[in-house]
C-alpha positions as CSV (number, residue, x, y, z in Angstrom):
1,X,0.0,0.0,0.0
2,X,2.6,2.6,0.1
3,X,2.4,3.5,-3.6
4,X,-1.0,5.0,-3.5
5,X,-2.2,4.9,-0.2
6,X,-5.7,4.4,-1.4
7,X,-6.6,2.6,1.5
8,X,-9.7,1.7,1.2
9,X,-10.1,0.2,-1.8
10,X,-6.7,-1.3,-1.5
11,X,-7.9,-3.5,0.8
12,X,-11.1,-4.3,-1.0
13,X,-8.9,-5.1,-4.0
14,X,-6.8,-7.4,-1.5
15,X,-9.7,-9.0,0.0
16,X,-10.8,-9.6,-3.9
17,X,-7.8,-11.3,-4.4
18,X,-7.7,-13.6,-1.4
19,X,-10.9,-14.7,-2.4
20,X,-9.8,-16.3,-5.5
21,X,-6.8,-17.4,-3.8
22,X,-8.5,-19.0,-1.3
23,X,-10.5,-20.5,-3.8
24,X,-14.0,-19.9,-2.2
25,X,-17.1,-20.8,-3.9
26,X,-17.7,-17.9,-6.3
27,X,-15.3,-15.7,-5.4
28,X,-15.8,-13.4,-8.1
29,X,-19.7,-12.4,-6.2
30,X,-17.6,-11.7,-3.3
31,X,-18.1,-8.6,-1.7
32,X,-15.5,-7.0,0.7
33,X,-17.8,-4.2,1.7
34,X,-14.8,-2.1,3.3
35,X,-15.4,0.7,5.3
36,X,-14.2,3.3,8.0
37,X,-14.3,1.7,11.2
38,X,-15.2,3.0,14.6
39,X,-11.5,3.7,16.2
40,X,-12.1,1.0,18.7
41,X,-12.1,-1.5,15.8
42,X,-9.2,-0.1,13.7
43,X,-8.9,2.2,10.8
44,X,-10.9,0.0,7.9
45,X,-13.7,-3.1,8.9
46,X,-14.3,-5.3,5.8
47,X,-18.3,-6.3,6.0
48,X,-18.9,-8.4,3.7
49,X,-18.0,-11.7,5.0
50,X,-21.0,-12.2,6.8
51,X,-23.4,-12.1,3.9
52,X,-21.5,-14.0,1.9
53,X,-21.2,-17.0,4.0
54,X,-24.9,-16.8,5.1
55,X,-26.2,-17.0,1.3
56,X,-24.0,-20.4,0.9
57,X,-24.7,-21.8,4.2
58,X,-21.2,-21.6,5.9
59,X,-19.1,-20.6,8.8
60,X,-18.9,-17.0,8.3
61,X,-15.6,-16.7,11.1
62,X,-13.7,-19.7,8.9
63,X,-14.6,-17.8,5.9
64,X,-12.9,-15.0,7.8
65,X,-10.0,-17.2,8.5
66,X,-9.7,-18.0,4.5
67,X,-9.5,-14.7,3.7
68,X,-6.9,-13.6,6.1
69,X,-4.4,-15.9,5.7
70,X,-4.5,-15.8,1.7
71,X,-3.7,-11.8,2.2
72,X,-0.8,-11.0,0.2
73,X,2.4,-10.2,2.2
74,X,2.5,-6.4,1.8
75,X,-0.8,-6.0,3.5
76,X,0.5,-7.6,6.2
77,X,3.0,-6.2,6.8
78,X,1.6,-2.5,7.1
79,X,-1.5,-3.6,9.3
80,X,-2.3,-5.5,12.1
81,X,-5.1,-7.7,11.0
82,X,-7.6,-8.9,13.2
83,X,-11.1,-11.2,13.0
84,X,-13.8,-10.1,15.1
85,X,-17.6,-11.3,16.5
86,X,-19.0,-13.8,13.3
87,X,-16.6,-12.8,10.6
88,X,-15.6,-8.8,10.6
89,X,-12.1,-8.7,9.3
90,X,-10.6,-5.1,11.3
91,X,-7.4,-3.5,9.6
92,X,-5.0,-0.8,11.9
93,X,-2.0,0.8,10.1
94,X,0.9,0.2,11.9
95,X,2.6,3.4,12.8
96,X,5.4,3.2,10.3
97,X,2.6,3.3,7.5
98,X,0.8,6.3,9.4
99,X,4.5,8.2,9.2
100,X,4.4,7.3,5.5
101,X,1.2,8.7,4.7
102,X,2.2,11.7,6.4
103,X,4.8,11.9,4.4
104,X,3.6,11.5,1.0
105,X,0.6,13.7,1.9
106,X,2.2,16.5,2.6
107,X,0.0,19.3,0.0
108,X,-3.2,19.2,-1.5
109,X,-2.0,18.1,-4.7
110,X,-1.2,14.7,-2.9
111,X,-4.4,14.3,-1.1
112,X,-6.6,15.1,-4.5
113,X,-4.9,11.9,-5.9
114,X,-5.6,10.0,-2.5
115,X,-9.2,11.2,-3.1
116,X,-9.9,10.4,-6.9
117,X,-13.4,9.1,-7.3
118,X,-15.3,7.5,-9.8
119,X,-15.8,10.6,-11.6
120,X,-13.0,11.2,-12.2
121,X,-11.7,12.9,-15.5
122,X,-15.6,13.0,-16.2
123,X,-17.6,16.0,-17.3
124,X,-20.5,17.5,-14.5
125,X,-22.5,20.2,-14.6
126,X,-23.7,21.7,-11.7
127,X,-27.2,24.4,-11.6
128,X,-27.3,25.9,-8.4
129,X,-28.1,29.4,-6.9
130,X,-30.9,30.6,-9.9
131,X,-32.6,32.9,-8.4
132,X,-35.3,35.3,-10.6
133,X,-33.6,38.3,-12.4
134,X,-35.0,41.9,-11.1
135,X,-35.3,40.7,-7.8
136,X,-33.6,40.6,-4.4
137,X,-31.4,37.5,-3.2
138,X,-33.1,36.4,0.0
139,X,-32.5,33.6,2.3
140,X,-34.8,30.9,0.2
141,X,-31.3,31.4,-2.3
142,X,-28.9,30.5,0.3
143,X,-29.0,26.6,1.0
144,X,-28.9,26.4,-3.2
145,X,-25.8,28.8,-3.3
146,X,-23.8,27.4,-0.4
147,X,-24.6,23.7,-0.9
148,X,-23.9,23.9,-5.2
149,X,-20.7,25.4,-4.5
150,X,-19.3,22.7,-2.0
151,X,-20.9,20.1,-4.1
152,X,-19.0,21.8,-7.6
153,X,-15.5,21.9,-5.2
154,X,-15.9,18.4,-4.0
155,X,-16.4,17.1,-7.5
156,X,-13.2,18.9,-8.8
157,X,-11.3,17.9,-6.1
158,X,-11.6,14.6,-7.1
159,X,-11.0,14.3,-10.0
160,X,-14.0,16.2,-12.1
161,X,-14.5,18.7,-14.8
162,X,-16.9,20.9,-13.3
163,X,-19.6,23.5,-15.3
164,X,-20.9,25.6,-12.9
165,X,-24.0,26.9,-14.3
166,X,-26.8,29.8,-13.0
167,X,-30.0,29.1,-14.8
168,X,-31.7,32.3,-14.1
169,X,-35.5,33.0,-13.8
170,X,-34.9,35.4,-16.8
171,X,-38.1,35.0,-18.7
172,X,-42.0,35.0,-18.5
173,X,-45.0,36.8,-17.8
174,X,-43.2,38.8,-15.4
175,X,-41.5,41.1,-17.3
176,X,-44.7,42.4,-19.0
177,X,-45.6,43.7,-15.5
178,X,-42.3,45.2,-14.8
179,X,-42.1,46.4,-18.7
180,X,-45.6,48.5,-18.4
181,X,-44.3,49.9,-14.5
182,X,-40.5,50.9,-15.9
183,X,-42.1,52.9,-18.8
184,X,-44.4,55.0,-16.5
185,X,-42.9,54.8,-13.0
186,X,-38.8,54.4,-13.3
187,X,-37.2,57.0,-11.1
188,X,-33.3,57.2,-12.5
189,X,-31.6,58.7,-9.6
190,X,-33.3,55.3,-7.2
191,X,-32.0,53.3,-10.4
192,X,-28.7,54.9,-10.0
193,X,-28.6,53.9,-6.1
194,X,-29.8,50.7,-5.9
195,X,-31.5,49.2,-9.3
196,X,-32.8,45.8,-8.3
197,X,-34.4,48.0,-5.5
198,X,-36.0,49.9,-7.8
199,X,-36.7,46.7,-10.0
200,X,-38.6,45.6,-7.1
201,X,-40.7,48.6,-7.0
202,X,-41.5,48.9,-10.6
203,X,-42.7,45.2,-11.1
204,X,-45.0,45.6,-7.4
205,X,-46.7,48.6,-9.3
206,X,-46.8,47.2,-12.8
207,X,-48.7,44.1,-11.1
208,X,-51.0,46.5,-8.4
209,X,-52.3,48.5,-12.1
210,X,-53.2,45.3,-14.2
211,X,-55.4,43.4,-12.0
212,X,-56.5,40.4,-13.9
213,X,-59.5,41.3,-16.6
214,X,-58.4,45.0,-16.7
215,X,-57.4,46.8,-20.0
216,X,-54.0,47.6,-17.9
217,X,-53.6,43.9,-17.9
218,X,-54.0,43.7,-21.9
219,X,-51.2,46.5,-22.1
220,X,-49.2,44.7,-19.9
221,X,-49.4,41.7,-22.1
222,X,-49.2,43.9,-25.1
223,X,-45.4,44.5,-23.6
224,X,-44.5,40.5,-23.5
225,X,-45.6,39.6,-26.7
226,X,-43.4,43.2,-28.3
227,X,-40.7,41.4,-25.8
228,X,-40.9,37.5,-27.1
229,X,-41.6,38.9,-30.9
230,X,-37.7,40.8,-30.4
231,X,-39.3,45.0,-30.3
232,X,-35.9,46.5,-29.6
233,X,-36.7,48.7,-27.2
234,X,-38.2,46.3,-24.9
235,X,-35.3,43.9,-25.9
236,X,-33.2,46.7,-24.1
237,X,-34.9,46.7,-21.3
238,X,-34.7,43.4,-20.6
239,X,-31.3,43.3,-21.0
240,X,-30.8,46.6,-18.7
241,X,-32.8,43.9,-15.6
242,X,-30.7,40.9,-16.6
243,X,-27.5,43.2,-16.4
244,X,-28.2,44.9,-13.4
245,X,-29.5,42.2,-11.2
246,X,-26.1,40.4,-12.2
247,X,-24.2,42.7,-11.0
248,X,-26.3,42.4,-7.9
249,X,-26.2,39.1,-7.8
250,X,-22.5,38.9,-8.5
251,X,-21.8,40.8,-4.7
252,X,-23.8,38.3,-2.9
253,X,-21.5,35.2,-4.7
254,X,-18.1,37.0,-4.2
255,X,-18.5,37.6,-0.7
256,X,-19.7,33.7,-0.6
257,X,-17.1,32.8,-2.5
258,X,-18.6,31.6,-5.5
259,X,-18.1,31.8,-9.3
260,X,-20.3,30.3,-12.0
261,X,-19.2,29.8,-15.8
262,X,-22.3,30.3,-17.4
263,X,-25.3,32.4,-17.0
264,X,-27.7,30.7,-19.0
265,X,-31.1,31.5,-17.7
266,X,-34.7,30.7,-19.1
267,X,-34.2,32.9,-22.0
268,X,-31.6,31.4,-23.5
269,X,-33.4,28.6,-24.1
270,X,-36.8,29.7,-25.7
271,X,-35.5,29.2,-28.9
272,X,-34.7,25.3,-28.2
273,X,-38.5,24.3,-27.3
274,X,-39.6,23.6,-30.9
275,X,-37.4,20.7,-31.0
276,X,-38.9,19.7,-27.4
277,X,-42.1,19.6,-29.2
278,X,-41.0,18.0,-32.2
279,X,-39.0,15.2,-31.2
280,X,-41.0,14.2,-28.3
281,X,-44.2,13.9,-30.4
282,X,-42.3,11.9,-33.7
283,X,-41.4,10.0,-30.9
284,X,-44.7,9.1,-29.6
285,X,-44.2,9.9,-25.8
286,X,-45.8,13.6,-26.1
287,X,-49.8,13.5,-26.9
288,X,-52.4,16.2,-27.2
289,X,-54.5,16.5,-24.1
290,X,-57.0,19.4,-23.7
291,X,-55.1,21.6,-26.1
292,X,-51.6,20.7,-24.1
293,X,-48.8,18.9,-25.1
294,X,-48.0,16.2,-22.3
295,X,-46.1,13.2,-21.4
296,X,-48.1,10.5,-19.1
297,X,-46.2,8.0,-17.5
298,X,-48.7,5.7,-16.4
299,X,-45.7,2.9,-15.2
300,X,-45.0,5.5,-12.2
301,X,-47.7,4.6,-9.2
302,X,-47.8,9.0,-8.1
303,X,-47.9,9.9,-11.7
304,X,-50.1,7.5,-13.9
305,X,-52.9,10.3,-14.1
306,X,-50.6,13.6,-13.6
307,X,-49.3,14.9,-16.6
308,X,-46.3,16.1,-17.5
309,X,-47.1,19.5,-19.4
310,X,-44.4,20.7,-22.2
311,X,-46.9,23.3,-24.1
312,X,-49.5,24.9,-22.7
313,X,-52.8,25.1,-24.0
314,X,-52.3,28.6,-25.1
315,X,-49.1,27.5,-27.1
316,X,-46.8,28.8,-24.6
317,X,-43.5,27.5,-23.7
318,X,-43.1,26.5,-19.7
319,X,-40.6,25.4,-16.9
320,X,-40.8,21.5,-18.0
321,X,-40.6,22.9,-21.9
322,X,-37.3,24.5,-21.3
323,X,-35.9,21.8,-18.4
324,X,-36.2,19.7,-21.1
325,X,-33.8,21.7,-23.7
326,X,-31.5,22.4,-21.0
327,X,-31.2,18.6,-20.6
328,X,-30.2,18.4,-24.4
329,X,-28.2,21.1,-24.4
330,X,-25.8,19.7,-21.5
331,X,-25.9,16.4,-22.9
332,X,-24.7,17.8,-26.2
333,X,-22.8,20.6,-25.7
334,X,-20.8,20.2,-22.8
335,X,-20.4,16.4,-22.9
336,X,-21.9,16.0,-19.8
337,X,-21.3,12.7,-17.7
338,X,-23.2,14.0,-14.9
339,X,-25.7,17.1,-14.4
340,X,-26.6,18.4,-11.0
341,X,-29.5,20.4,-9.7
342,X,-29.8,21.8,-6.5
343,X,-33.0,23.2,-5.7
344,X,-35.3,23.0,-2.5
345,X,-37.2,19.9,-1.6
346,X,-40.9,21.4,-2.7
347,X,-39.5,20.6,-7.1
348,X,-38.9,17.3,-6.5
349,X,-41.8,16.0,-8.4
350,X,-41.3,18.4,-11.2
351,X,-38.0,16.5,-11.3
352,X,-38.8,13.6,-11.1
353,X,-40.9,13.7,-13.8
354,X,-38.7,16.0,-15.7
355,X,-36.0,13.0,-15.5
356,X,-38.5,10.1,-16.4
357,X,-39.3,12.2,-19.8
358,X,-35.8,13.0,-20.3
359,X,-34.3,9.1,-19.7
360,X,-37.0,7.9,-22.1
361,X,-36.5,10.6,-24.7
362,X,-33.1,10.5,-24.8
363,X,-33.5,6.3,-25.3
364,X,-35.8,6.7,-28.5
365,X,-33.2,9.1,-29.7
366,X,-30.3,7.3,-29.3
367,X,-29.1,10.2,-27.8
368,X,-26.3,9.8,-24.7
369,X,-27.6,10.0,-21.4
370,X,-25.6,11.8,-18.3
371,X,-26.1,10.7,-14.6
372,X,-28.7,12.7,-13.9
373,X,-29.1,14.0,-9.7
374,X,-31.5,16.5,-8.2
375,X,-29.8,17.6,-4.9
376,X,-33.0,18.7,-2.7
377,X,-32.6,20.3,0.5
378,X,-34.9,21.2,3.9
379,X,-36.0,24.6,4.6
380,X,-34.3,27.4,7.1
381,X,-36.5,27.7,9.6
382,X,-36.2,30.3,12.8
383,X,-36.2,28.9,16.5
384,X,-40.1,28.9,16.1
385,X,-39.9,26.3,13.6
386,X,-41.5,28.9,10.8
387,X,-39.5,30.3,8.5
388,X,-37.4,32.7,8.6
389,X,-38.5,36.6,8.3
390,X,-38.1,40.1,9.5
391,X,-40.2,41.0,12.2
392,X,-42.3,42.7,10.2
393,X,-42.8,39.8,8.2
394,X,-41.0,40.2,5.0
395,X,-38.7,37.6,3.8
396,X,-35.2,38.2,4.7
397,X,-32.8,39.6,2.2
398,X,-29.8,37.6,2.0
399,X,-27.8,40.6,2.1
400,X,-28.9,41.8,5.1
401,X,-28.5,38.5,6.1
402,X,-24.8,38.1,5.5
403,X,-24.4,42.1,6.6
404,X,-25.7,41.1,10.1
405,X,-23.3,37.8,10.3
406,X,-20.5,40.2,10.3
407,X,-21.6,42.7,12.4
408,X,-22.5,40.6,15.2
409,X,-19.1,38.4,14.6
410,X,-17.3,41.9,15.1
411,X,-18.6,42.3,18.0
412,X,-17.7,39.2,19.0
413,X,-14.3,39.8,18.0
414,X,-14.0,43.1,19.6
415,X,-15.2,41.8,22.7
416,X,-12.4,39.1,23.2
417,X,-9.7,41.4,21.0
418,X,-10.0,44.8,21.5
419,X,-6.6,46.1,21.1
420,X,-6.1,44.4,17.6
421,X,-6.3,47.1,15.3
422,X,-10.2,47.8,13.6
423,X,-9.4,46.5,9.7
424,X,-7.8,43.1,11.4
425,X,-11.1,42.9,13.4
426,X,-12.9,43.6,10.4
427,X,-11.0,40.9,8.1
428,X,-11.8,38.1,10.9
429,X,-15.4,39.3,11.6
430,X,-15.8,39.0,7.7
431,X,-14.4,35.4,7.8
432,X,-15.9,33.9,10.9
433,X,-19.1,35.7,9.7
434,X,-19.9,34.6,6.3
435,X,-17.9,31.2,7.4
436,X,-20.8,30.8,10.3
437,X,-23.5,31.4,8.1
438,X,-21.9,28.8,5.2
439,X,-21.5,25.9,7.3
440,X,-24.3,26.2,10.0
441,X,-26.0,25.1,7.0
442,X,-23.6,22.6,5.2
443,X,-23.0,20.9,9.0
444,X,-26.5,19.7,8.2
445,X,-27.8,16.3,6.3
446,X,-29.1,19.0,3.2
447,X,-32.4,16.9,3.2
448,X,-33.1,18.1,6.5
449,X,-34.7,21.9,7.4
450,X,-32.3,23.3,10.2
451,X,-33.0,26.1,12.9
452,X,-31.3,29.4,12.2
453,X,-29.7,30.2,15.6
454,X,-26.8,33.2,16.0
455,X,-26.0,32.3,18.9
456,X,-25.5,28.6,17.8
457,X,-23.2,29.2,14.9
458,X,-21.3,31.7,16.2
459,X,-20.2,29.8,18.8
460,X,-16.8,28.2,19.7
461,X,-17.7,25.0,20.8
462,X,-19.5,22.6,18.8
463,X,-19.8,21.5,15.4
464,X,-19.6,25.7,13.8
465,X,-17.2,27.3,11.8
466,X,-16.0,29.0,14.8
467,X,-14.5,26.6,16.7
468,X,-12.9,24.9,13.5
469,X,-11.8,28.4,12.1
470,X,-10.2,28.8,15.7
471,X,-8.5,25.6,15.8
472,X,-7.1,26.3,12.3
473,X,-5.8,29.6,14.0
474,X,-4.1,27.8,17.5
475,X,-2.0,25.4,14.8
476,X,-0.5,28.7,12.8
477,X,0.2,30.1,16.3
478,X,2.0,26.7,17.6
479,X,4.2,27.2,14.1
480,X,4.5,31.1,15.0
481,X,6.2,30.2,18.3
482,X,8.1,27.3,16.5
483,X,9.8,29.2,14.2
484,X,8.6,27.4,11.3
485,X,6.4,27.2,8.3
486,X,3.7,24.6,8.4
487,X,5.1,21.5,6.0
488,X,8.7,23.2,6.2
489,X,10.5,19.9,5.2
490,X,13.4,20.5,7.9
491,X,11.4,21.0,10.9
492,X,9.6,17.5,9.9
493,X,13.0,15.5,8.9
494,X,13.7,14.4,11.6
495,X,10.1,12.8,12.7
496,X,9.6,9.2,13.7
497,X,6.5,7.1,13.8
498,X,3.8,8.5,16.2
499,X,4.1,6.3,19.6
500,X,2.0,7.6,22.0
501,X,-1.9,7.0,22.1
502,X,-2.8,10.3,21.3
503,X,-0.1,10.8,18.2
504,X,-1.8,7.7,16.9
505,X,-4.9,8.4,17.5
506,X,-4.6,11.7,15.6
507,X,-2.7,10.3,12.7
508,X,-5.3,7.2,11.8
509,X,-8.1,10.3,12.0
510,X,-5.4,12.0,8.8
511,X,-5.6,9.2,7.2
512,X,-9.6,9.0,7.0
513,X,-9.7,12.4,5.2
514,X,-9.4,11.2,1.3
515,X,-12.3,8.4,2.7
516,X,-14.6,11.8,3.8
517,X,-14.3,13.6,0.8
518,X,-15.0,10.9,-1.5
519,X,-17.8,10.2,0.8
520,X,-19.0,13.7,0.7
521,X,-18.7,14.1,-3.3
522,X,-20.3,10.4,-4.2
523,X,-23.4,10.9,-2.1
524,X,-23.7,14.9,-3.0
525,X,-23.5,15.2,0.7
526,X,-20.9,18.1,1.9
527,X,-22.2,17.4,5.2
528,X,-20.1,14.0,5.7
529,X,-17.1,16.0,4.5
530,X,-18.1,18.9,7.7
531,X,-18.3,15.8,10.3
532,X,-15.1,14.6,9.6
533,X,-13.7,17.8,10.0
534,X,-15.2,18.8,12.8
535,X,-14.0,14.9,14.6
536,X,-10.3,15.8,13.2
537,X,-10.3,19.3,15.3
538,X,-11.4,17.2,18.9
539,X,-8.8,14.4,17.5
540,X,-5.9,17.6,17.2
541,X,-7.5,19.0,20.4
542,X,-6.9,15.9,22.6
543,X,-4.1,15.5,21.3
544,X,-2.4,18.8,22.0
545,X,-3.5,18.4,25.3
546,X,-2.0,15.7,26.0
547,X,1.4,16.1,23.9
548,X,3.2,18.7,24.4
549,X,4.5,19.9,20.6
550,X,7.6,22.2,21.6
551,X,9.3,19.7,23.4
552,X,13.4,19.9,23.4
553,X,13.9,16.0,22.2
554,X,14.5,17.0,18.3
555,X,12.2,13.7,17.1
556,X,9.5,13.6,19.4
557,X,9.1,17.9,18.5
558,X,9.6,17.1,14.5
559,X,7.1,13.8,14.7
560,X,4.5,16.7,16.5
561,X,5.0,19.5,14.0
562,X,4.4,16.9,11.5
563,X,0.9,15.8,13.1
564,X,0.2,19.9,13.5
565,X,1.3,20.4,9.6
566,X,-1.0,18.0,8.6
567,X,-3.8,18.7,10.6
568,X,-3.8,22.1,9.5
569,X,-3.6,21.4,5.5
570,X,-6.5,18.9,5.9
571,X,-8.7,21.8,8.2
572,X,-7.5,24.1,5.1
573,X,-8.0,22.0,2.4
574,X,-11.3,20.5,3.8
575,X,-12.4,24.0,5.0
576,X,-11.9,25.2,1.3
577,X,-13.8,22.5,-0.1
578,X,-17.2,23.5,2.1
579,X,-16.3,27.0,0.5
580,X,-15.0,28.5,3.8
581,X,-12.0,30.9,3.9
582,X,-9.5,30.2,7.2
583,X,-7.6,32.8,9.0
584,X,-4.3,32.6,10.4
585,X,-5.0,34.7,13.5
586,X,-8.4,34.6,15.4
C-alpha cells in the first residue's frame, strides 16, 4: 500500500484477491464491503463476509479465517489484521505506515490523488443558486448557493471537470408587468442607487395596475408579446434587468465565495423548445391532451394520471418545456457525464418527472444519457420552527443576512480582541461571519430543514465554523512560536512514527480524510465532508492536550510538528472545499 495509499479500496482489491486465492465458492460475487471503522475497531472493517457466507450456508468466522491468511504479504505487513464477532475482518495501520502517509501527503495536490473518485476525468455540470432576475437574493437562495458550490469543489477535487451553471428565472410573464411599470414609473436617480431595488418597485406597481381582466392587464401583455416577438426597445430593457440584477447578484456570490461559468437563464433557451415539441411527439411519448402537449407515465404509481405539461394550451412554452432543452443542451454541448440540480425539496416532483421524460427521450433518440441528480434540500426555519422573516414579516434579504453575520461576529471579535487594530477585526469578523453562516448550514444532512440560531453558529464549541476556524488559527500560532512554516520539510525530517496513544490516534483520523471527501462528493453530501472535520479538530484537540508539541527532544518535537502540519492542510483544504476561507489569526 505505500504506492497509492488508497486505503480503502486497496484493501477491497486485497480481500478480492484472497478470495480467488483462497479458492472460495464464487469468489468473483464476493463482496469486501470495506469501510471506516469505529476507532475501537481499527482504521478499515471489511463487512462483507458475513453475507456472503450466510447466502452459501457456511461458517462466516472460517470464511474469515480463509480470507486472512490468503492476504498477500505487503498488506500484512503494514497492518495489524484482526477477526472479530461472526466474521468482521478489522485493519490498523501500523505506525510506520501512518509516518508514510504523512509523508507523502504533505499538499493538496497529494491528497486530491488520494481522493480520486469515480468521476473522475468525467464532465458534470452543476445548476445551483438561480434565483429570478430583477429581484432581491433572499434567504430561500442560500442553502442552493452554499450547498452547489461545496458540491462543484468536492467534484473537482476529485478528479471532475466541473460546469458551474446559474440558470436564471430570466423570462415570462413577469417582465410584462415590470415592462408596463418601468415605462411610466422608473425613477433614474433610485436606479442609480440601488437598481434591483428599484426593479422591485416597478414590477409591485406594474402588477397592483393590471389586475386580472383589466385593460392595464391587456397593455401589460401587449409588452410581453413586443418582448418575445424581439421590439428592440423592450429587448433593451430586458437586458438593462438581466445586467443589473447580475451585478447584484455577483456581490452576494463574491462575498460567498462563488463563481459560476455560465449564466444561461430561461431565455436562453426559448428558442430550443420547438425541438422539445418535435422530437417528443415523432417519438410518440408527447400527446395532445385538452389543447396541451403532455407526457403521461402511467408505469409511475404518483404519476399515472398527472401529466407532464411541455406546451401549454395557449401555445406557450413552460418550466418542463425548457428543463427539457437544458437537458439536451448539457448532454450535447458540454459532454456532460453528470448534471446536478440543487434546488429545494418542494421541485422534486417536477424533477422527477422532468427525469423520467428526459431518460425515455433520450433512449428513443439514441441520444447519450448523463447521470442525472437532483440535490434537494430542507427549509431554514427560525427557533419557532416557521420560516425565517423580518419581524415585520418580510422575507429576509440575503444581504442583510450576511451584513448582520458580520456585524455581530465583530462584535464578537471586539469583545475578546479589542486592542487588535479595527481593519484586522474587520478581516476576521468577515471570515468567521460569512464562514458561520456557510457551514451552520452545510453541518446539516441537506435533506433536512435546520434552525437558524446566531448564537448557535457563532459559537466556539461545537460543530460551527467558529471553533474549526479557531483551531485552524491555534495550529498557525503553535508554528508562530516554533519558528517554522507549516510542512517546512526541515522541521519535519527528523520525525519518527507517532508512539504515544494520542499521536496515533490523531494520525489514523489523517488518514480518514481522502475516505470523507469521497464520501462527501459520491453521495452529493458536503455534510459528511463537515463531520469529519469537525472529529479531526477534537482528534488535534486531545491530542495537543495531551502532547506537548515544543518539546526539546529533536524527534519527538519534529514527529508533533508533522501531526500539527498535517492537521492544518487537511482543516485548510477540507475548509476550502465547504467554501469556507480560514484565517491565520483569530
Amino acid at each position: 500500500m505505500h504506492v497509492t495509499f488508497q486505503l480503502a479500496p486497496e484493501i477491497e482489491a486485497a480481500l478480492r484477491a484472497a478470495a480467488a486465492a483462497a479458492g472460495l465458492a464464487d469468489a468473483a460475487d464476493f463482496k469486501p464491503d470495506v469501510r471506516t471503522a469505529e476507532a475501537r475497531h481499527g482504521d478499515f472493517q471489511a463487512n462483507g463476509v458475513l453475507g456472503y457466507a450466510k447466502a452459501r450456508k457456511l461458517n462466516p468466522r472460517a470464511v474469515a479465517e480463509q480470507l486472512v491468511a490468503a492476504l498477500p504479504a505487503d498488506l500484512r505487513a503494514d497492518c495489524d489484521v484482526t477477526i472479530a464477532g461472526p466474521g468482521f475482518i478489522n485493519f490498523s495501520l501500523k505506525p510506520d505506515v501512518l509516518l508514510a502517509w504523512l509523508r507523502q501527503f504533505a499538499t493538496a495536490p497529494a491528497l486530491r490523488t488520494a481522493a480520486a473518485a469515480a468521476h473522475a476525468g468525467q464532465t458534470w455540470v452543476v445548476d445551483y443558486s438561480s434565483p429570478n432576475t430583477a429581484k432581491q437574493m433572499h434567504v430561500g437562495h442560500l442553502r442552493s448557493a452554499v450547498i452547489g458550490e461545496a458540491i462543484c469543489r468536492l467534484l473537482e477535487f476529485t478528479g471532475a471537470k466541473v460546469v458551474r451553471d446559474n440558470h436564471l428565472g430570466d423570462w415570462g410573464t413577469q417582465f410584462g408587468k415590470l415592462i408596463y411599470g418601468y415605462k411610466r414609473w422608473a425613477d433614474p436617480a433610485a436606479l442609480a442607487a440601488d437598481a434591483i431595488e428599484e426593479l422591485e418597485r416597478l414590477y409591485k406597481l406594474g402588477h397592483n395596475a393590471t389586475p386580472d381582466g383589466s385593460p392595464e392587464l391587456d397593455v401589460a401583455r401587449a409588452e410581453l408579446v413586443k418582448l418575445q416577438q424581439g421590439d428592440p426597445e423592450n429587448v433593451a430593457l430586458w437586458q438593462t434587468f438581466s445586467d443589473v440584477s447580475l451585478a447584484a447578484f455577483q456581490k452576494i456570490y463574491d462575498r460567498l465565495g462563488i463563481r459560476f461559468d455560465h449564466n444561461l437563464g430561461e431565455s436562453f433557451y426559448n428558442g430550443h423548445v420547438e425541438r422539445i415539441y418535435r422530437e417528443l411527439t415523432e417519438t410518440g411519448l408527447a400527446q395532445e391532451s385538452e389543447g396541451a402537449l403532455v407526457v403521461f407515465h402511467p408505469e409511475h404509481p404518483r404519476f399515472k394520471t398527472q401529466p407532464f405539461i411541455v406546451r401549454k394550451a395557449d401555445g406557450a412554452s413552460n418550466y418542463a418545456s425548457t428543463d427539457l432543452a437544458t437537458a439536451a443542451y448539457r448532454a450535447e454541448h458540454f459532454k456532460a457525464d453528470g448534471v446536478v440540480v440543487v434546488t429545494d425539496f418542494r421541485q422534486a416532483d417536477h424533477f422527477e418527472q422532468l427525469y423520467l421524460t428526459v431518460r425515455k427521450w433520450f433512449a428513443a433518440k439514441n441520444y447519450r444519457l448523463p447521470e442525472l441528480h437532483h440535490v434537494t434540500f430542507g427549509a431554514v426555519t427560525g427557533e419557532d420552527g416557521k420560516a425565517l422573516k423580518t419581524r415585520s414579516g418580510d422575507v429576509i434579504r440575503l444581504k442583510a443576512l450576511l451584513d448582520e453575520a458580520e456585524d455581530r461576529a465583530f462584535a464578537i471579535v471586539t469583545e475578546k480582541n479589542p486592542d487588535l487594530p479595527e481593519n484586522e477585526r474587520r478581516e476576521i469578523a468577515r471570515t468567521v461571519g460569512i464562514g458561520a453562516v456557510q457551514y451552520a448550514d452545510l453541518s446539516q444532512n441537506r435533506s433536512s430543514n435546520y434552525v437558524f440560531s446566531w448564537d448557535k453558529m457563532l459559537a466556539l464549541d461545537g460543530n460551527t465554523a467558529p471553533y474549526l476556524l479557531y483551531a485552524v488559527a491555534r495550529i498557525h500560532s503553535i508554528f508562530r512560536k516554533a519558528g517554522a512554516a507549516p510542512g517546512d520539510a526541515a522541521a519535519e525530517s527528523a520525525a519518527t512514527a507517532p508512539e504515544t496513544a494520542a499521536e496515533i490516534s490523531l494520525a489514523r483520523k489523517l488518514t480518514k480524510f481522502p475516505d470523507a471527501v469521497r464520501l462527501a462528493g459520491e453521495s452529493l453530501r458536503p455534510h459528511f465532508l463537515g463531520l469529519y472535520l469537525y472529529e479531526l479538530a477534537g482528534e488535534y484537540s486531545s491530542f495537543n492536550n495531551a502532547d506537548k508539541v515544543l518539546v526539546d527532544e529533536p524527534a519527538v518535537r519534529a514527529r508533533r510538528l508533522l501531526l500539527c502540519a498535517r492537521t492544518l492542510l487537511l482543516l485548510e483544504t477540507g475548509l476550502g472545499l465547504l467554501g469556507l476561507r480560514t484565517l491565520t489569526r483569530m
